[in-house]
mmCIF file of the N, C-alpha and C atoms, coordinates in Angstrom:
data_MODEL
# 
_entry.id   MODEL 
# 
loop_
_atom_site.group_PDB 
_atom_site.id 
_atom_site.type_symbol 
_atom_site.label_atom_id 
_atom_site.label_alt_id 
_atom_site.label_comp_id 
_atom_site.label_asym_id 
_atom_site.label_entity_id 
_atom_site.label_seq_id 
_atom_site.pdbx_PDB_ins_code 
_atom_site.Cartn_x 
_atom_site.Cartn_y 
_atom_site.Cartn_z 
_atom_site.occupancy 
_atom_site.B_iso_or_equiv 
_atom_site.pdbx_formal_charge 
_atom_site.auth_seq_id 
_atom_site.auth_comp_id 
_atom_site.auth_asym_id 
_atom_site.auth_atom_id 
_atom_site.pdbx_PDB_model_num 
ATOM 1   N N  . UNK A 1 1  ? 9.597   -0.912 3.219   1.00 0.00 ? 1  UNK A N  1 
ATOM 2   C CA . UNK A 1 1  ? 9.750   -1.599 1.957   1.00 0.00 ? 1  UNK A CA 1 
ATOM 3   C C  . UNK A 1 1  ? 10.506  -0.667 1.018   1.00 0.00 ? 1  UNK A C  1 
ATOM 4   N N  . UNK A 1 2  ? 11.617  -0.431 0.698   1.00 0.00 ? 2  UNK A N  1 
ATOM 5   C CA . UNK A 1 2  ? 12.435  -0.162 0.372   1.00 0.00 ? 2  UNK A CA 1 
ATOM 6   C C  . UNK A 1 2  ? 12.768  -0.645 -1.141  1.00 0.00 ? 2  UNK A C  1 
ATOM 7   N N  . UNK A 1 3  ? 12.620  1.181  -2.276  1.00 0.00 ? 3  UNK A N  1 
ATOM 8   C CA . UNK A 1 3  ? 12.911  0.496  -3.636  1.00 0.00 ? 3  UNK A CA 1 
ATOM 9   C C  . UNK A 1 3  ? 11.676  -0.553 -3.698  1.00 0.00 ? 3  UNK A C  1 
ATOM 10  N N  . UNK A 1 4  ? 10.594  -0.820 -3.322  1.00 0.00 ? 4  UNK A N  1 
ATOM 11  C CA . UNK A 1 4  ? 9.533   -1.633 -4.321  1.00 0.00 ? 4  UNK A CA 1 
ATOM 12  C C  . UNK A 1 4  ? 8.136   -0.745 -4.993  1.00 0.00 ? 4  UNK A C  1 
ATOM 13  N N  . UNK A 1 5  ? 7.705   -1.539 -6.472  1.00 0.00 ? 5  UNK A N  1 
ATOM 14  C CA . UNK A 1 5  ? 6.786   -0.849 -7.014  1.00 0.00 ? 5  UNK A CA 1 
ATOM 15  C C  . UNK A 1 5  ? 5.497   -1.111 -6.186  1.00 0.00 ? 5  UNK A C  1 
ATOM 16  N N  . UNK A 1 6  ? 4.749   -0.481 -6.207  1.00 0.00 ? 6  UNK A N  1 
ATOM 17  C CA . UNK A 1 6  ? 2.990   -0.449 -5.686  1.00 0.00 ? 6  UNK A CA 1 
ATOM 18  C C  . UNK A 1 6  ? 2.021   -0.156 -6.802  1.00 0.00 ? 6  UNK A C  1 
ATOM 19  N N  . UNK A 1 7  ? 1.318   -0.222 -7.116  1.00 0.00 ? 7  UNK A N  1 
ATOM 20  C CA . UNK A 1 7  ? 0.165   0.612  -7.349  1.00 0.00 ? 7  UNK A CA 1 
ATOM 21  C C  . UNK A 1 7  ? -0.590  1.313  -6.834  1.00 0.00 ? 7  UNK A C  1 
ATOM 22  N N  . UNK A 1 8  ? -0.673  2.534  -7.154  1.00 0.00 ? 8  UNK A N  1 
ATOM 23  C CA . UNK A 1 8  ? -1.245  3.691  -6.111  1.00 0.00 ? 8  UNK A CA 1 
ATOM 24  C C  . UNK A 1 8  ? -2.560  4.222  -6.959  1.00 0.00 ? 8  UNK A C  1 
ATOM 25  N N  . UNK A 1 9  ? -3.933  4.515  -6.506  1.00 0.00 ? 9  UNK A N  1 
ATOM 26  C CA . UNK A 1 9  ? -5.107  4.754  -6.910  1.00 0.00 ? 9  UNK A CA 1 
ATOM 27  C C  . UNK A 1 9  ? -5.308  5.997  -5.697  1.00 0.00 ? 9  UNK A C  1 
ATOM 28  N N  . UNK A 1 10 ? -5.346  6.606  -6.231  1.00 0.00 ? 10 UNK A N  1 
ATOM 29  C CA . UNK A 1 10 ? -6.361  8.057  -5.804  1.00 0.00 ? 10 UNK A CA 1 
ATOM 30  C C  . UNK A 1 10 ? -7.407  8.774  -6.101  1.00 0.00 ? 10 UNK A C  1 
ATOM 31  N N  . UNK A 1 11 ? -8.587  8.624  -5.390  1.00 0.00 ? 11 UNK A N  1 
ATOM 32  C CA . UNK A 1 11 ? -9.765  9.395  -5.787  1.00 0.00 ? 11 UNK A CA 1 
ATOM 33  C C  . UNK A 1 11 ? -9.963  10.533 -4.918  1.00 0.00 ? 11 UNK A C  1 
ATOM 34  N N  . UNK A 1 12 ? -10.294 11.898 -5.510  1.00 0.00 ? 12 UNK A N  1 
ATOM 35  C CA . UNK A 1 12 ? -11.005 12.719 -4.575  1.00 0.00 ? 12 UNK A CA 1 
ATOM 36  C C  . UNK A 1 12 ? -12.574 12.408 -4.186  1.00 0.00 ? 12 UNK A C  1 
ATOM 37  N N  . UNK A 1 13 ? -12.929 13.509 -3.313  1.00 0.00 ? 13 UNK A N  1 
ATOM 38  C CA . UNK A 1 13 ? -14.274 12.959 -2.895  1.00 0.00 ? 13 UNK A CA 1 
ATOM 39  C C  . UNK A 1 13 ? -15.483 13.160 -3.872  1.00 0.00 ? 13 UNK A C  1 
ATOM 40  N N  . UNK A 1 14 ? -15.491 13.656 -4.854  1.00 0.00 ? 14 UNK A N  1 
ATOM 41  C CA . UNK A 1 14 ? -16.017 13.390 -5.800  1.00 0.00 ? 14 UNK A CA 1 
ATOM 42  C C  . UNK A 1 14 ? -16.576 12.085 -6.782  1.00 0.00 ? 14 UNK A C  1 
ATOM 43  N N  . UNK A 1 15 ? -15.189 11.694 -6.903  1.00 0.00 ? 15 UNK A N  1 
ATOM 44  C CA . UNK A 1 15 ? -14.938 10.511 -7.793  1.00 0.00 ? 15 UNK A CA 1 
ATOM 45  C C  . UNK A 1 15 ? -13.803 10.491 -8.581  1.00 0.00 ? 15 UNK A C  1 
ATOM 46  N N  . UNK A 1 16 ? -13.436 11.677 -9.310  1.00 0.00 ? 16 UNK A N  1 
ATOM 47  C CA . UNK A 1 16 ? -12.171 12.210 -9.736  1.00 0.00 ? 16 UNK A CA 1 
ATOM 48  C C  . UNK A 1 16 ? -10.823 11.589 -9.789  1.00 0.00 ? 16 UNK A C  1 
ATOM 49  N N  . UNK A 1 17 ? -10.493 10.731 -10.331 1.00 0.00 ? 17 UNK A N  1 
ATOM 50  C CA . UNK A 1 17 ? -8.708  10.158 -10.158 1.00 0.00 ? 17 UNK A CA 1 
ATOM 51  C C  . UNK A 1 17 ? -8.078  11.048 -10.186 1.00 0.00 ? 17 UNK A C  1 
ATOM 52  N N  . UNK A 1 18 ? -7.233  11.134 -9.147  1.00 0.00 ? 18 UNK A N  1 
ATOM 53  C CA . UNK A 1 18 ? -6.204  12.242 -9.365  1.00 0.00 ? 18 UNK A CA 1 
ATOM 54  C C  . UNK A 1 18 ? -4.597  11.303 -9.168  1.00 0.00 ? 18 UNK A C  1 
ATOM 55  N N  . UNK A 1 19 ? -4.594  10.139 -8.911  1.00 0.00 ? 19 UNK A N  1 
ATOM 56  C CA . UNK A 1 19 ? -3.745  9.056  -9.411  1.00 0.00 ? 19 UNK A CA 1 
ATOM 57  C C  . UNK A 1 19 ? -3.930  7.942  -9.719  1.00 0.00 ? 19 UNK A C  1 
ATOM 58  N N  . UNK A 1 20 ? -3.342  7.314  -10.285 1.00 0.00 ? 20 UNK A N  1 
ATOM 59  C CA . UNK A 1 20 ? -3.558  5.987  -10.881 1.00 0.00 ? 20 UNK A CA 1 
ATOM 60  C C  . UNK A 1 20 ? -2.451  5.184  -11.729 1.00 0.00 ? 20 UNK A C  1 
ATOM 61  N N  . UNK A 1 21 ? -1.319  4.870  -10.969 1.00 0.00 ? 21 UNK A N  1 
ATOM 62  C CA . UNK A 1 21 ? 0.006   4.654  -11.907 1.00 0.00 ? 21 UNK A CA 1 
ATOM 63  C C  . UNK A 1 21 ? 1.177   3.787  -10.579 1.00 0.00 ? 21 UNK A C  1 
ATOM 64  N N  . UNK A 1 22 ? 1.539   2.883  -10.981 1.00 0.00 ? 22 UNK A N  1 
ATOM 65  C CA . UNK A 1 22 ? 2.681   2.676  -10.528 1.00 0.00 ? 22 UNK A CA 1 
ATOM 66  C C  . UNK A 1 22 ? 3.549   3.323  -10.189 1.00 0.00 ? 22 UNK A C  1 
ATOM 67  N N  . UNK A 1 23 ? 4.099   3.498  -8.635  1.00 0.00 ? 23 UNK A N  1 
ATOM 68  C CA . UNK A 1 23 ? 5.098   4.495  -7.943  1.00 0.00 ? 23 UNK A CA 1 
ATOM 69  C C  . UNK A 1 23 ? 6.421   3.664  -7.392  1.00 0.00 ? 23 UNK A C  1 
ATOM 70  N N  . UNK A 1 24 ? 7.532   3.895  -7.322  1.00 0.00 ? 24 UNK A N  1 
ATOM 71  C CA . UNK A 1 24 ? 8.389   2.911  -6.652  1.00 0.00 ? 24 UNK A CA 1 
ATOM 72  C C  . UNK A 1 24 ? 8.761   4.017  -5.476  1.00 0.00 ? 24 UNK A C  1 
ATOM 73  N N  . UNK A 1 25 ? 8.951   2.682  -4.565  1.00 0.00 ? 25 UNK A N  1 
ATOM 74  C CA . UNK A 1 25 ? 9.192   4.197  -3.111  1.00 0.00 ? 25 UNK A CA 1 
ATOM 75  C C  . UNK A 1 25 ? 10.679  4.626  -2.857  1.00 0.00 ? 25 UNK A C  1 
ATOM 76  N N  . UNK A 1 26 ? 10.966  4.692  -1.939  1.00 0.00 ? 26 UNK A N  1 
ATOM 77  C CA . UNK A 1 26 ? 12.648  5.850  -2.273  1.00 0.00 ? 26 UNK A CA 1 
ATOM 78  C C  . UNK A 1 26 ? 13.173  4.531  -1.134  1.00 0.00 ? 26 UNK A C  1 
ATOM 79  N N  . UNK A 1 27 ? 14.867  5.123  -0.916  1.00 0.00 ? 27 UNK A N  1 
ATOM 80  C CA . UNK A 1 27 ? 15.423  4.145  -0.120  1.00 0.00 ? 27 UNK A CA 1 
ATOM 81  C C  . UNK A 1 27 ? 15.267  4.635  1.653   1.00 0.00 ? 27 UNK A C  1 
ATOM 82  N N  . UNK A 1 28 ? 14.193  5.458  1.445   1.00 0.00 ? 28 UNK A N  1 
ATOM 83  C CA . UNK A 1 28 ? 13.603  5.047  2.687   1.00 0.00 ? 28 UNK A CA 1 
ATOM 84  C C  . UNK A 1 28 ? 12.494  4.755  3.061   1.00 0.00 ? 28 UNK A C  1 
ATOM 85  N N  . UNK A 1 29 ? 11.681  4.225  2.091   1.00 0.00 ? 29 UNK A N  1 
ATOM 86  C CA . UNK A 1 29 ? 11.073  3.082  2.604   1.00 0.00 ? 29 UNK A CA 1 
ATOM 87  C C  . UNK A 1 29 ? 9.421   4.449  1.611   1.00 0.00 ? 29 UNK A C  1 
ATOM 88  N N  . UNK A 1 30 ? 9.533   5.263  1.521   1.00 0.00 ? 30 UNK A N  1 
ATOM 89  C CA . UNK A 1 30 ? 8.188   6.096  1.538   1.00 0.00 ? 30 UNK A CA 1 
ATOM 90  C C  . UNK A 1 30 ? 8.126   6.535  -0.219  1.00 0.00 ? 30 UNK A C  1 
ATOM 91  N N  . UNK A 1 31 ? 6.140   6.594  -0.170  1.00 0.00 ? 31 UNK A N  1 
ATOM 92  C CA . UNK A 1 31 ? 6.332   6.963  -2.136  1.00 0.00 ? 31 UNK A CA 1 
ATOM 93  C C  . UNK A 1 31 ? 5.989   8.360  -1.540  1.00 0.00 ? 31 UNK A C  1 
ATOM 94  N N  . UNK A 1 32 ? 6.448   9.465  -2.142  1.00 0.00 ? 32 UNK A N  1 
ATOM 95  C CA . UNK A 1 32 ? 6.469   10.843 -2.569  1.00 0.00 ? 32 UNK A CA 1 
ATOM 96  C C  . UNK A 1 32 ? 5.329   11.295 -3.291  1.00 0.00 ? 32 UNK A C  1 
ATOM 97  N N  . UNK A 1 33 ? 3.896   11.698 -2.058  1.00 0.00 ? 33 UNK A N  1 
ATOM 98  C CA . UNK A 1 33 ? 3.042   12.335 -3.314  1.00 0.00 ? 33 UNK A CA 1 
ATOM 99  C C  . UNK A 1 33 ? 2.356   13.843 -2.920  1.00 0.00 ? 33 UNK A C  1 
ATOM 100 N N  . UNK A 1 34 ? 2.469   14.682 -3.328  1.00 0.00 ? 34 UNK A N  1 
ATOM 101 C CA . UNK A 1 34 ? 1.923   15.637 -3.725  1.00 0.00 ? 34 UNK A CA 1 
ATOM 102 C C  . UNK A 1 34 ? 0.279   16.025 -4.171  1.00 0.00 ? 34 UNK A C  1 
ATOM 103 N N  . UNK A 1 35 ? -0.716  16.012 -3.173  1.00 0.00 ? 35 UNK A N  1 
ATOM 104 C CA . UNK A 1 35 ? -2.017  16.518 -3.594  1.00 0.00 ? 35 UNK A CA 1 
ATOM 105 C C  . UNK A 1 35 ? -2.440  18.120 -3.274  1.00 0.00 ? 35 UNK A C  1 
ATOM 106 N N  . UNK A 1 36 ? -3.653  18.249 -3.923  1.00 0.00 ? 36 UNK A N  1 
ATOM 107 C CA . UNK A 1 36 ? -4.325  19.621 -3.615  1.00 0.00 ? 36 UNK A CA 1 
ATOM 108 C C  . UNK A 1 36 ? -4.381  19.540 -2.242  1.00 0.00 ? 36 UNK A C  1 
ATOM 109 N N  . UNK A 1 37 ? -4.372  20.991 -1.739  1.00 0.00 ? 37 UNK A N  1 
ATOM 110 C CA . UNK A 1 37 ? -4.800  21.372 -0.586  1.00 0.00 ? 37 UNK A CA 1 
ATOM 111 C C  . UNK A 1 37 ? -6.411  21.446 -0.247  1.00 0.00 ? 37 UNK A C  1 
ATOM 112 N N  . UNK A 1 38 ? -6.418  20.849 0.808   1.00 0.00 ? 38 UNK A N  1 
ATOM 113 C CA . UNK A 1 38 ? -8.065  21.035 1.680   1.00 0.00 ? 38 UNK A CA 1 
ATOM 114 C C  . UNK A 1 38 ? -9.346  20.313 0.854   1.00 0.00 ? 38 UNK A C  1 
ATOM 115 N N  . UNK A 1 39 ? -8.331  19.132 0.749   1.00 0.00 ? 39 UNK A N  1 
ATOM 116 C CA . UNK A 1 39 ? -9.232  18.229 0.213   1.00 0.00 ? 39 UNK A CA 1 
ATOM 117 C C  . UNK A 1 39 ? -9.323  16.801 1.205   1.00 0.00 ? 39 UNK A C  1 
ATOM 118 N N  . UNK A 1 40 ? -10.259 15.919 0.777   1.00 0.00 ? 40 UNK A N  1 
ATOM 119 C CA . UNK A 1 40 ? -9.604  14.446 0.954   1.00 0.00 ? 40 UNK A CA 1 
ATOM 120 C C  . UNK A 1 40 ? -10.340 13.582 -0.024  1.00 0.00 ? 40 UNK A C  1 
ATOM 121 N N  . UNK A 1 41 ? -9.451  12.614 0.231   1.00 0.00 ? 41 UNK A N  1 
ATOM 122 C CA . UNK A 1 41 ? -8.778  11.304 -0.936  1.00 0.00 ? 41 UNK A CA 1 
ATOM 123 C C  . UNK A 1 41 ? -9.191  9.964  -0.102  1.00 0.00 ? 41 UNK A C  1 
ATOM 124 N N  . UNK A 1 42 ? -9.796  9.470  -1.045  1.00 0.00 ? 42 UNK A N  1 
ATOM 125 C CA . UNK A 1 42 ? -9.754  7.519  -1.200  1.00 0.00 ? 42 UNK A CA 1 
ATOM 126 C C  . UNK A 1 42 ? -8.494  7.091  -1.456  1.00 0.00 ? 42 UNK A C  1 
ATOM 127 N N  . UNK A 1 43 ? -8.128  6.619  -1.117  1.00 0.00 ? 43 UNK A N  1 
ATOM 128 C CA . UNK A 1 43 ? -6.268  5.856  -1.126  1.00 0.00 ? 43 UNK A CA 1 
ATOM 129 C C  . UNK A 1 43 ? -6.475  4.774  -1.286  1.00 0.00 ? 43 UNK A C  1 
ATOM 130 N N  . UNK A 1 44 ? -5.850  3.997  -2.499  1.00 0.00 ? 44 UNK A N  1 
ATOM 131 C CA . UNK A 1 44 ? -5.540  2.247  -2.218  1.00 0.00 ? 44 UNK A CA 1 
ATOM 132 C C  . UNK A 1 44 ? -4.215  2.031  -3.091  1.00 0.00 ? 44 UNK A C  1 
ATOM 133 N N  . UNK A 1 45 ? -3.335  1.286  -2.188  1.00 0.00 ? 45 UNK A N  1 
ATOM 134 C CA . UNK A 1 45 ? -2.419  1.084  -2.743  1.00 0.00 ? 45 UNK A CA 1 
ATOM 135 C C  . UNK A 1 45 ? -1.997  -0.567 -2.165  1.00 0.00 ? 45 UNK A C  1 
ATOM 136 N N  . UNK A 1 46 ? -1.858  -1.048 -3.552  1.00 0.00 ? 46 UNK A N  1 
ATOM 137 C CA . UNK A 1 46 ? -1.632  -2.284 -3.644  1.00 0.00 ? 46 UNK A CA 1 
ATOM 138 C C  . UNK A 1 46 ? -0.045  -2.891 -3.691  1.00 0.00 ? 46 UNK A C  1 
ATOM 139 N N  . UNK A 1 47 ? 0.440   -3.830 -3.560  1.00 0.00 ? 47 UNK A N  1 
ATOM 140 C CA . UNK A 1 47 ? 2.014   -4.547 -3.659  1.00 0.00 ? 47 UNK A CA 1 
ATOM 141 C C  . UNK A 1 47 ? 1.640   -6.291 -3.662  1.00 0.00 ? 47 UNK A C  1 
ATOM 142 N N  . UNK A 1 48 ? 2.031   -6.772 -4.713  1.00 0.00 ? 48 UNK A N  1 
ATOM 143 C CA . UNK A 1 48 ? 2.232   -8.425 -4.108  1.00 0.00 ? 48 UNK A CA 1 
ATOM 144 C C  . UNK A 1 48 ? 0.949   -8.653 -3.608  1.00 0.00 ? 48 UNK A C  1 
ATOM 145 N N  . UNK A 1 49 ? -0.016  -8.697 -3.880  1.00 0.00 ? 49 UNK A N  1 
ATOM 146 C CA . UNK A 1 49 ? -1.432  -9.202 -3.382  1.00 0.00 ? 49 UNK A CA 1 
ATOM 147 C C  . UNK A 1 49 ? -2.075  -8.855 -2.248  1.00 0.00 ? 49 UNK A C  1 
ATOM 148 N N  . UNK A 1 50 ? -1.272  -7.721 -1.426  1.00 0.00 ? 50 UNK A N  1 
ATOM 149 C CA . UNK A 1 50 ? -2.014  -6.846 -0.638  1.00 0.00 ? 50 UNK A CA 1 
ATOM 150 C C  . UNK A 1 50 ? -2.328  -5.664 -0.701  1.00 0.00 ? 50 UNK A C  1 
ATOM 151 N N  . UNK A 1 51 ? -3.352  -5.438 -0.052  1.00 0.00 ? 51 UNK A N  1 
ATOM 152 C CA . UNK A 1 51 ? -3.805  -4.305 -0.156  1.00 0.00 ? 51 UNK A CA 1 
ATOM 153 C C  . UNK A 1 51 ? -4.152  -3.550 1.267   1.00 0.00 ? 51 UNK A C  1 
ATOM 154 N N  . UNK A 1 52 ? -3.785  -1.852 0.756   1.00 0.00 ? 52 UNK A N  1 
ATOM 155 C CA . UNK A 1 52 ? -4.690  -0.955 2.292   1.00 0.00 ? 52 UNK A CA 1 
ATOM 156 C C  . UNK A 1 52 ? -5.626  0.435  1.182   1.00 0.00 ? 52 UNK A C  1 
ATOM 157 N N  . UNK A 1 53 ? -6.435  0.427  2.122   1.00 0.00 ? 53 UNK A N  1 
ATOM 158 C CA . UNK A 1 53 ? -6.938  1.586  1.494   1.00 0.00 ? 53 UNK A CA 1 
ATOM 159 C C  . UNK A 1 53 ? -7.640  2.612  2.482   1.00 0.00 ? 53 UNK A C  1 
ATOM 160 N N  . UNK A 1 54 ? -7.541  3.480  2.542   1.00 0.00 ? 54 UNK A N  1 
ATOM 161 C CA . UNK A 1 54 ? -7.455  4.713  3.792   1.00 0.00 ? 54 UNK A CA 1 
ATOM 162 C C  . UNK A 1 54 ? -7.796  5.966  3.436   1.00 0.00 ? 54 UNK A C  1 
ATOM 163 N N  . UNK A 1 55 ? -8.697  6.736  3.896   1.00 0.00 ? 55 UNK A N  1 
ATOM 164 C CA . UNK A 1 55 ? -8.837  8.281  3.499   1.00 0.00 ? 55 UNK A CA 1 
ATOM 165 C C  . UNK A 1 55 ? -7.446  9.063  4.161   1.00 0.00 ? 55 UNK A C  1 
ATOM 166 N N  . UNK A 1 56 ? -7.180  10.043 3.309   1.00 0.00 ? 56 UNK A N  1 
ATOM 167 C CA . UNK A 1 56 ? -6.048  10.553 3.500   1.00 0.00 ? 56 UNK A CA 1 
ATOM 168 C C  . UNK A 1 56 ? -6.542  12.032 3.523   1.00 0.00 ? 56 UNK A C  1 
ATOM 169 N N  . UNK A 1 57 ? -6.521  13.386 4.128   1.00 0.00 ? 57 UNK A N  1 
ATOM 170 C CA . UNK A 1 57 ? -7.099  14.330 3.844   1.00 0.00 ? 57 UNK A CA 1 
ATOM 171 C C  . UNK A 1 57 ? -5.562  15.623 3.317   1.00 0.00 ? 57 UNK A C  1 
ATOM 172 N N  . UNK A 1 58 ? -5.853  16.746 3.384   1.00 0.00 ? 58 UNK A N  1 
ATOM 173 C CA . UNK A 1 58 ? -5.226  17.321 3.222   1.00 0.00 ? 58 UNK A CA 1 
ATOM 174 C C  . UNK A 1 58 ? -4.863  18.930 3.110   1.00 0.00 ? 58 UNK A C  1 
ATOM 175 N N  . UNK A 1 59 ? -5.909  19.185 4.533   1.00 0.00 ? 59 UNK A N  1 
ATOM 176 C CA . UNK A 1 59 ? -6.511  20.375 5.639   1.00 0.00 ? 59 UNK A CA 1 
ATOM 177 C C  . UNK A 1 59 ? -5.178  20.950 6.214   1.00 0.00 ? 59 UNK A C  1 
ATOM 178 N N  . UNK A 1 60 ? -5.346  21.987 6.335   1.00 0.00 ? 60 UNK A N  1 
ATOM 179 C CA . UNK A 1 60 ? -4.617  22.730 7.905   1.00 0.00 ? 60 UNK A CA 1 
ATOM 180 C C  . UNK A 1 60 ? -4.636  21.592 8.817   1.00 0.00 ? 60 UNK A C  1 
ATOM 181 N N  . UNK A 1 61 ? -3.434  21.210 9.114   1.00 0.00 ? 61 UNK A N  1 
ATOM 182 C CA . UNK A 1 61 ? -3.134  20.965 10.469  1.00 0.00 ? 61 UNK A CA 1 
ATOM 183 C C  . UNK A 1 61 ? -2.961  19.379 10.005  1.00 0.00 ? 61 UNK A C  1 
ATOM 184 N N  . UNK A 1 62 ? -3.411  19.054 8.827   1.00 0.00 ? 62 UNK A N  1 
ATOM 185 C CA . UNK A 1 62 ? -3.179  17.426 8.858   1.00 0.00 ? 62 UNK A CA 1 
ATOM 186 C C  . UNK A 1 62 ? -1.848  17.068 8.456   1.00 0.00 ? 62 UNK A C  1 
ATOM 187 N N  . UNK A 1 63 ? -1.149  15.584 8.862   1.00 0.00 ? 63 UNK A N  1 
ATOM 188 C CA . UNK A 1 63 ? 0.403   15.413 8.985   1.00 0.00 ? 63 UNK A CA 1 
ATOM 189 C C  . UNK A 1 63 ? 0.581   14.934 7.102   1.00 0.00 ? 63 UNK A C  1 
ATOM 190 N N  . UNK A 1 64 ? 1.683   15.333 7.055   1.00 0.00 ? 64 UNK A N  1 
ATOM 191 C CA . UNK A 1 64 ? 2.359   15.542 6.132   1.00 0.00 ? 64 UNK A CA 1 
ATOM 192 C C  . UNK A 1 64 ? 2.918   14.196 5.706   1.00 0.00 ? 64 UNK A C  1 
ATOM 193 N N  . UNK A 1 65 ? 3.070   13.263 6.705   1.00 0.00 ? 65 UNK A N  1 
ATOM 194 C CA . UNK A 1 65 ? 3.985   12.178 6.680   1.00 0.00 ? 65 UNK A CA 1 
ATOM 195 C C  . UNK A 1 65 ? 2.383   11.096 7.314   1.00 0.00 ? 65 UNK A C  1 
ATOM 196 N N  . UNK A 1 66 ? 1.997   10.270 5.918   1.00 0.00 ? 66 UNK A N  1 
ATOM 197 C CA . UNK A 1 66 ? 1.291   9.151  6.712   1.00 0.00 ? 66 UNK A CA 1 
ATOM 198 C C  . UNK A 1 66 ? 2.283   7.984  6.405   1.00 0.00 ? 66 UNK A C  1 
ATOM 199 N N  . UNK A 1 67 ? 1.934   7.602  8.261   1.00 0.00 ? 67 UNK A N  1 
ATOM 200 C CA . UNK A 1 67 ? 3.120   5.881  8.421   1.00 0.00 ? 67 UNK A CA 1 
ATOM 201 C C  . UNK A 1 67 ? 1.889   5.003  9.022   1.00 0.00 ? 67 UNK A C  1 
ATOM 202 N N  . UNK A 1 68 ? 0.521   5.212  8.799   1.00 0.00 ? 68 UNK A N  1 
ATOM 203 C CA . UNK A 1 68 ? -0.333  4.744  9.484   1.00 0.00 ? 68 UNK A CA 1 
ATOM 204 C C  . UNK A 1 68 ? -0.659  2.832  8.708   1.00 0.00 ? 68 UNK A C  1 
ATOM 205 N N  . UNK A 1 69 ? -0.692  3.272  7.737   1.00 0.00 ? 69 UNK A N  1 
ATOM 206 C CA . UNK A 1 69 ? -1.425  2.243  6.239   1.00 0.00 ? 69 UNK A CA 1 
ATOM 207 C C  . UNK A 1 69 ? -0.332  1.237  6.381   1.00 0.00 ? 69 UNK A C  1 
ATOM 208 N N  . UNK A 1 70 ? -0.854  0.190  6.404   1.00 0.00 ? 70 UNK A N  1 
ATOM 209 C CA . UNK A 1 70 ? -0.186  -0.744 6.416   1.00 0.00 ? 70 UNK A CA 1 
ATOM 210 C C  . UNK A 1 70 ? -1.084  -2.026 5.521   1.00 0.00 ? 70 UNK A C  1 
ATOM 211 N N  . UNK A 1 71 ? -0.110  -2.930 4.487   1.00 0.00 ? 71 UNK A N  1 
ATOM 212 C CA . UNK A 1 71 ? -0.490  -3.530 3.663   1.00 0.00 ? 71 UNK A CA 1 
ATOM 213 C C  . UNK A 1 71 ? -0.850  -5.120 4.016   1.00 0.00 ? 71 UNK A C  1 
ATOM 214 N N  . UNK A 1 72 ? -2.260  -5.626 3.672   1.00 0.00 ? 72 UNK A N  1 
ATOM 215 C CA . UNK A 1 72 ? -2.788  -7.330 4.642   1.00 0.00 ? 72 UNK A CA 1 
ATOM 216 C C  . UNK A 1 72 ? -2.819  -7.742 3.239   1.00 0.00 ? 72 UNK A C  1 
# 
C-alpha cells in the first residue's frame, strides 16, 4: 500500500504510548518507525476500516523489517 495514511498506536508493555499519530508509508509500500531497544510493543494500526494488531518486540536478534501484519 503505497503513499497511504494509517493510524498507528503503540503501547509498551507497561501501558505507556509511545505512538499515537497518523503515519503515511513511503513509495515502497512500508511506515518508518524507530523504537527503544529491548523492549516490546502492542501494535495496532488501522487504514479504511481495517485493522491488525501484533506484538512487535525489539531484542537482539529480532528482524528489523516486519512484513508479517496484515490488515482484515
Amino acid at each position: 500500500m503505497v503513499e497511504e495514511e494509517f493510524d498507528v498506536y503503540i503501547e509498551d508493555e507497561d501501558g505507556n504510548v509511545v505512538v499515537d499519530k497518523k503515519m503515511k508509508s513511503y513509495a515502497n509500500g512500508f511506515i518508518d518507525l524507530w523504537l527503544p531497544r529491548n523492549q516490546t510493543y502492542n501494535t495496532k494500526i488501522e487504514h479504511n476500516g481495517k485493522t491488525v494488531e501484533s506484538e512487535i518486540s525489539t531484542f537482539d536478534g529480532d528482524g528489523t523489517c516486519v512484513t508479517t501484519m496484515q490488515l482484515l
